[in-house]
C-alpha positions as CSV (number, residue, x, y, z in Angstrom):
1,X,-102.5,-4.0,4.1
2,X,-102.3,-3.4,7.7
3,X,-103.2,0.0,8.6
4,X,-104.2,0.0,11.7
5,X,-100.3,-0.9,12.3
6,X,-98.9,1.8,10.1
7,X,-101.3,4.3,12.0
8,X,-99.9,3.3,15.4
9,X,-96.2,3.5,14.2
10,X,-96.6,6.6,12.7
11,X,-98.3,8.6,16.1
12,X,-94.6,6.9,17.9
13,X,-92.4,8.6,15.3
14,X,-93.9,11.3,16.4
15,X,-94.2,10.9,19.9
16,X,-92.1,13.1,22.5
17,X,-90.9,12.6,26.2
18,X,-89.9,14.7,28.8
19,X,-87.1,13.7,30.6
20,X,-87.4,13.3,34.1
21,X,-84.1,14.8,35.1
22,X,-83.2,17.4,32.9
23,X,-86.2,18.0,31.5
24,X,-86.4,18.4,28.6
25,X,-88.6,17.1,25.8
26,X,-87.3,15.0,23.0
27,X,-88.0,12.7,20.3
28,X,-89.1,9.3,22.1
29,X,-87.1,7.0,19.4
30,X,-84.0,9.5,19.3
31,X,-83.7,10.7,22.9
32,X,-84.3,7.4,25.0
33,X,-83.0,4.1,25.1
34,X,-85.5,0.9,24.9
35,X,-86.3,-1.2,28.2
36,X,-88.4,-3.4,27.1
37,X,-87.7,-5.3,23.5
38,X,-90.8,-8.0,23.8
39,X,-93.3,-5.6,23.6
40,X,-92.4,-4.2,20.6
41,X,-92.7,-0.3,19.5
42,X,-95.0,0.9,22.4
43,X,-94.2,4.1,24.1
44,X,-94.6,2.0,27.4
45,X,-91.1,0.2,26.0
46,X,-88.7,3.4,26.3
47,X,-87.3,5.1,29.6
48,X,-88.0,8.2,31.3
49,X,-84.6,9.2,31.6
50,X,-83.4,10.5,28.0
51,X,-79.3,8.8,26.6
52,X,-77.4,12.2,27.9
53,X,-78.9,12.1,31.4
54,X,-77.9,7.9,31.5
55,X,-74.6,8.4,30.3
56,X,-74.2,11.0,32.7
57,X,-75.4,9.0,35.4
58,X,-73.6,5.8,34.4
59,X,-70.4,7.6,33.9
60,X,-70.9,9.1,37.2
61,X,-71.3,6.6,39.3
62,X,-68.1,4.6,37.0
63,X,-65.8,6.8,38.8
64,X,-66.0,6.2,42.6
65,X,-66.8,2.2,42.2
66,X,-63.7,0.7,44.2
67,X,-63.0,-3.4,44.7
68,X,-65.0,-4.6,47.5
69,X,-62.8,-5.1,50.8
70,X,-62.9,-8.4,51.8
């Protein structure tokens, strides 16, 4: 039985983040996409910019992206 595993996984589950746009704090798993999938579930893996604040940005920036003039 690994608990040393189960210890560490359980303190993520429970982790929170605050956003560094909006924020606000929220549920690391729940409120922020992955970087990094090689590492595996380390807090280090997951952005600083929660999903509504990315979409917002992404969806943003979507809008005024015209073909290049060449």
């Amino acid at each position: 039985m690994d608990l040393d595993g189960q210890l560490k996984l359980g303190h993520l589950l429970l982790h929170e983040r605050k956003c560094r746009v909006c924020g606000d704090r929220k549920n690391l798993i729940e409120g922020f996409y992955r970087t990094r999938k090689d590492r595996g579930a380390v807090a280090s893996s997951y952005s600083y910019e929660c999903k509504e604040c990315t979409k917002k940005r992404v969806n943003k920036g979507s809008n005024t992206w015209e073909y290049p003039d060449w």
